[in-house]
N, C-alpha and C positions, 0 to 999 in steps of 0.2 A: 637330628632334631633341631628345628630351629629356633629362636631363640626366645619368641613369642608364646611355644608350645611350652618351652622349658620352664618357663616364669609360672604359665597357668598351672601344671605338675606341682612346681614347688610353692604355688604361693602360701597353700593352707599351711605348709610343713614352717613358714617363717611366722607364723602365728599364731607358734601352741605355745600354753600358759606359762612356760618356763617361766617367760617375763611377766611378774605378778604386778609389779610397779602398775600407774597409769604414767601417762608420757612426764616426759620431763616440767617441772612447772606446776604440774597438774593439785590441788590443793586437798582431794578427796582420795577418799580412801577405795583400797578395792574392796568389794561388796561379793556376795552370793555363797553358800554353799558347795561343796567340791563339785558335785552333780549338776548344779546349774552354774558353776563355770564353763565344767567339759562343753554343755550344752551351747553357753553361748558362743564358745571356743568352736564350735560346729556352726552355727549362725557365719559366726566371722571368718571363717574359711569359707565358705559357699558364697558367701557378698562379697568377696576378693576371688573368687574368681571368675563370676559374674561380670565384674566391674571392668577388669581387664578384659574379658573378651567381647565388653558393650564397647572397646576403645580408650578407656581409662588409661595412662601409661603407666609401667607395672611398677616403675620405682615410686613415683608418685604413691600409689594406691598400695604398697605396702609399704612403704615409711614412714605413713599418716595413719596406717592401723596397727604396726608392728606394738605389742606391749600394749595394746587398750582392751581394759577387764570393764567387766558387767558393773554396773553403778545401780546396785538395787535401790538406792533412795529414789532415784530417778523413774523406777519404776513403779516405785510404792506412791511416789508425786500424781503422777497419771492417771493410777486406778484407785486411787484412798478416797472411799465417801467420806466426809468429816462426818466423825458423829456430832460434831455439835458446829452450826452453821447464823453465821452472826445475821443481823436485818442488812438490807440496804440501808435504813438511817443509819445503825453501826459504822456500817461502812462509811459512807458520806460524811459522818460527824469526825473519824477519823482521818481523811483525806483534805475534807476543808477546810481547815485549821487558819487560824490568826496568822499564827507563825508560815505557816506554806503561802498565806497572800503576802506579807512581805516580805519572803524570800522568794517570791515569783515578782512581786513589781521589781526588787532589785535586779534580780539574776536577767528579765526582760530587757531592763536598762542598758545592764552590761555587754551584752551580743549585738555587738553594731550592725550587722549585718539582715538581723530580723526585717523591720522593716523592707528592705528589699526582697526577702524571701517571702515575705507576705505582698505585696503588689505582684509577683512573678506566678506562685502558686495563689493565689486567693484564699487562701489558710490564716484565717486574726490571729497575730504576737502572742494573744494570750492563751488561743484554744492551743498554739504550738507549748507556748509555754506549762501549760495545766499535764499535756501528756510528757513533757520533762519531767515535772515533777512526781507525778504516779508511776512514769516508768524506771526513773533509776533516781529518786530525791536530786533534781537538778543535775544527775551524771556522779552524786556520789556513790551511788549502788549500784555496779552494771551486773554483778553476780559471778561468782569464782569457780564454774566450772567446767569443765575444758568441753569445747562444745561437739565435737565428734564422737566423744565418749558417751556424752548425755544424747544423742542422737543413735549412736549404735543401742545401746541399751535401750530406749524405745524403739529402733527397730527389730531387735531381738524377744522383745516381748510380741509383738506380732498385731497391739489392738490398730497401731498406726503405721504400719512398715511400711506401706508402696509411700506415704508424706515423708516418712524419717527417712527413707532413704535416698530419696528424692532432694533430701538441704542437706545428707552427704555429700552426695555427688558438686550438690553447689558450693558446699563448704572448700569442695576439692578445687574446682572451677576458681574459685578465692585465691590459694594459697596458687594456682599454677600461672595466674594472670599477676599475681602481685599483689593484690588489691590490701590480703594480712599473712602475716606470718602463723605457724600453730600455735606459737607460745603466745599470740596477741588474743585469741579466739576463744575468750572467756566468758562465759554467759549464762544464761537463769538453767533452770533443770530441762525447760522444753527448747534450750536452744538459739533462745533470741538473746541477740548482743549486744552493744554500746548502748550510747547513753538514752535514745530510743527504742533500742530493744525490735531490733531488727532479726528476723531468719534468715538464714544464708542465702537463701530463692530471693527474697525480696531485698538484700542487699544487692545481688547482681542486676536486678528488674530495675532498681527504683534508688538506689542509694547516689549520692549528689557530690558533687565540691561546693562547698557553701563559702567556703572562707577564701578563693579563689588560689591555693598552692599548689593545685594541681592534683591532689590525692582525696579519697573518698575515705576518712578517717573518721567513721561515726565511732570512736573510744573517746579518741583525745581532743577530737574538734566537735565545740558545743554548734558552731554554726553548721557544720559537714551534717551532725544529728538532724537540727532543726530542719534543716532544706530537706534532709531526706525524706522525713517524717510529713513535713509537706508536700513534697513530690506523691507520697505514697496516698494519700488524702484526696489528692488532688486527681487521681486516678481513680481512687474512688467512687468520686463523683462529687467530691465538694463542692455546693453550691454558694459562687462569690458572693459576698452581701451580704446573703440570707442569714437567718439569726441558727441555733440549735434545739433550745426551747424555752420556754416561759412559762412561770409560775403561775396557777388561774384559783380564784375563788369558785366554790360551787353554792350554787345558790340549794334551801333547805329541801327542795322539792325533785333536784337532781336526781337524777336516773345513773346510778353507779355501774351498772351491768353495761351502759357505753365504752367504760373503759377498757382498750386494748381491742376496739373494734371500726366503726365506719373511720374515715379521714373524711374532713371536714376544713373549710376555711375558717381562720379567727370568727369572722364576722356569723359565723353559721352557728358556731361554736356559742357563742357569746346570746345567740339566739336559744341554743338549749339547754343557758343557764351556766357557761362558763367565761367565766372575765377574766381579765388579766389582773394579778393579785395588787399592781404596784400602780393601776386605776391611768397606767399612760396608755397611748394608741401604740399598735403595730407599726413598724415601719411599712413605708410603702409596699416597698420588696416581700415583704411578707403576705401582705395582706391576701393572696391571692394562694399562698401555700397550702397545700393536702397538710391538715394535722391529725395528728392522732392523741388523744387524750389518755395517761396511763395516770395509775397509785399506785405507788412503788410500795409504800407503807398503808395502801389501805385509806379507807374513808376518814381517819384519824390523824392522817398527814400531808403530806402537801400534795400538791394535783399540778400538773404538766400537760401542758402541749408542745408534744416533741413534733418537730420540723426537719423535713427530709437530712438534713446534715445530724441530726440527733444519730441515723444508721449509720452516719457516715464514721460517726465517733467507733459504735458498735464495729463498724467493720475491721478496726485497728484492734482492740478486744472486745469481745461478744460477750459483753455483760449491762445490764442495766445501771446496775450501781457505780460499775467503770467512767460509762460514761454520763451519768450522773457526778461522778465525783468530779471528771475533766470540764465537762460544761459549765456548773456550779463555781471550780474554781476558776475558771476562766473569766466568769462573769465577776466576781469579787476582784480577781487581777485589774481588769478594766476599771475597776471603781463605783460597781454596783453595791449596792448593799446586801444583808443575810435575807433566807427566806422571810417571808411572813407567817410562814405555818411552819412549826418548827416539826421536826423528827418524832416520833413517839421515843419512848422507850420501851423495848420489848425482849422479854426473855428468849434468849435463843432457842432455837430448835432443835431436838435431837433427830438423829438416823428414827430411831423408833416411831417420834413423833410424826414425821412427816411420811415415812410408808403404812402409819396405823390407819393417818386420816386418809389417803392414798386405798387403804383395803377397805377402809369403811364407807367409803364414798361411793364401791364399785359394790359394795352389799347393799347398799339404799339403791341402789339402779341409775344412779352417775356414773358414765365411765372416764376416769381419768386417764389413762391407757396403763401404762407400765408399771406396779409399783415400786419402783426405783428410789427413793429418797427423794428425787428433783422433782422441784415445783414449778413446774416449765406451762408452756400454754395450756395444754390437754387438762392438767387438772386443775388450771385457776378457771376456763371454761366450765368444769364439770360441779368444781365449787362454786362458782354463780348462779349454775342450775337450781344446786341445793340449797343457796343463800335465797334466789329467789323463792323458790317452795316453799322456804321456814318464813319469808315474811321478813328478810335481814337484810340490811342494806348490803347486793351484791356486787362487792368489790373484790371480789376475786383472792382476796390476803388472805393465807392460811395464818393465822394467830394460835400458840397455846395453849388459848381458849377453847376457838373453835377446832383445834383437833379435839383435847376431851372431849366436847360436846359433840362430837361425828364419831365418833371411836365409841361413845355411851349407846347415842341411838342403836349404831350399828348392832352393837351389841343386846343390846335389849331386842330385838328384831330375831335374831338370832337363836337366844337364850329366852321363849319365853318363860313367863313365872308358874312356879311348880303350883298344884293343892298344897293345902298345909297339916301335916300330919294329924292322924285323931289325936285327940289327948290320950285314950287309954289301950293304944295297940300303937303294936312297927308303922314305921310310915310306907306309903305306897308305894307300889314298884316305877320308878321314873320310866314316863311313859318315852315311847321313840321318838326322835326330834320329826314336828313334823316338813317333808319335801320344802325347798323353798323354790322360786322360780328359778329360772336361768339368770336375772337377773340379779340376783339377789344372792347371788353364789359370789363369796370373795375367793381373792387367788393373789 
């Protein structure tokens, strides 16, 4: 037998759970039930020897998994709907802080090398600087845990396995080139590292020397981050110049149901009643840009025109509020001043509330698709539908309000109102609910 064969034979047998530890360093505990150890202990033997027979080399590929147990927080991380999910202003009002703009004009100061990372990628000091500070508070929080672990474990749950095992493989490509050590490879629950918060895939694709030593150290080098994070942006499609987005007043006759629909120029924009809140013009470079008009918070807060670099934030994290918080504080770093339409305050949402109005929207004959919890395009379309029928300014924002008020009709729809007993005999037999349509069937 040759030597190759012998390794694939034994590799599952160097990777049963004796070794309950996580690797050396490692700051978390082991996780799972005996049965879903064995199980993952079955995962981690078929991925090791897979790996080596895809060409992995076999000390490598069991060195790096000998002793790595199931991190079920990591998996609860992944599939946990919050039951209770804050607003975008929450978020935003937490992100943009006093305190985060002057520790982002300082910490911009102190990285001599910004500026040139910005003339090379075409990424502003300060939008680099804003996702410093969302992704790890300036590189004080890159996150403590061992990032192969947190990678197996999602790929042993199976929702994202051909990705997770895919920034194995790169994680491995890492440690075999040099680039870190395991005990350096410490990172959030889904994996991404240093002080930008980088994937193992995209550290090999796109990670830089910013500080010119010769080594791509997005941990300990705040410039090696920056450049990266630029580099990464900058592949995206970052448009040089061009702005992210701007704040606009709506005039009282606006058409809310625009929002999250055609792309438009300022100047078109400005024609169907949306101006720029802070009453200056567009830059040149703008002028001519596709925007898209959103309400994050709804008719009651502030109103944007995001500009094709607005997705480009999104592309780094795919969230609204994400890059609302980067853009936002990036524009305060620069020396802008706060919104002019401030944040609502608004009671959070539960799990219940947003799949109630979710099943009540698809009993009124709005379909929002899934009822999932998430308030994704489908159902803020299907609630403008029904904003628009009731006569309500349709901005798409599911409110506390308006679930009650979608969850009542539904219901009364549903449930109509009985006769009302004689006074002097039993009450009537409750008659059979009568057929509703197809459309009017929740699920």
């Amino acid at each position: 037998m040759d030597r190759r064969a012998f390794l694939l034979l034994t590799a599952a047998s160097m990777l049963q759970p004796e070794s309950a530890a996580p690797p050396p360093g490692s700051p978390d505990t082991p996780g799972g039930p005996d049965p879903q150890t064995a199980a993952f202990q079955a995962w981690l033997g078929d991925f090791t020897i897979r790996a080596i027979a895809a060409g992995w080399p076999a000390e490598l590929v069991t060195a790096e998994l000998a002793g790595v147990t199931l991190n079920q927080k990591v998996v609860d991380l992944d599939t946990r709907q919050p039951e209770f999910t804050s607003s975008t202003g929450d978020y935003v009002r937490q992100s943009v802080t006093e305190a985060r703009v002057t520790t982002g004009r300082r910490r911009r100061a102190e990285v001599s090398q910004l500026p040139a990372i910005e003339a090379q990628y075409g990424v502003p000091t300060e939008i680099l600087t804003a996702i410093w500070s969302q992704e790890s508070a300036y590189g004080q929080i890159q996150g403590d845990l061992d990032v192969i672990r947190s990678l197996a474990s999602l790929a042993y749950d199976g929702r994202r396995r051909d990705w997770a095992e895919t920034q194995i493989f790169a994680a491995f490509r890492m440690i075999q080139e040099g680039d870190a050590v395991r005990g350096q490879m410490k990172g959030s629950w889904a994996g991404a590292m240093g002080q930008t918060q980088l994937i193992p895939e995209a550290f090999l694709t796109t990670a830089v020397d910013g500080d010119g030593d010769g080594r791509r150290d997005i941990w300990g080098s705040a410039a090696d981050a920056l450049a990266s994070a630029a580099n990464l942006m900058a592949k995206d499609g970052w448009r040089r110049g061009e702005t992210w987005a701007r704040e606009v007043r709506l005039t009282p006759e606006f058409d809310y149901g625009l929002s999250e629909g055609p792309r438009h120029t300022p100047a078109e924009w400005a024609a169907l009643g949306a101006r720029r809140a802070d009453g200056l013009p567009f830059a040149d470079i703008d002028k001519d840009s596709p925007c898209q008009l959103i309400l994050p918070a709804g008719a009651a807060g502030p109103a944007f025109l995001t500009f094709p670099n607005h997705m480009v934030i999104r592309r780094y994290n795919n969230s609204t509020a994400y890059a609302l918080s980067v853009g936002l504080l990036a524009d305060r770093v620069s020396g802008m001043g706060p919104l002019s339409t401030a944040w609502p305050v608004e009671p959070p949402l539960s799990t219940d509330d947003r799949v109630g109005a979710q099943k009540a929207l698809m009993a009124l004959g709005f379909d929002p698709g899934a009822a999932d919890g998430v308030i994704g395009v489908n159902t803020r379309v299907a609630l403008r539908a029904w904003q628009k029928a009731r006569s309500l300014p349709a901005d798409g924002h599911l409110t506390l309000t308006l679930s009650q008020q979608l969850r009542g009709e539904a219901a009364a729809l549903l449930t109509p109102d009985l006769p009302p007993a004689p006074a002097d005999g039993p009450p009537p037999a409750t008659p059979a609910p009568a057929a509703q349509p197809a459309a009017a069937t929740p699920h």
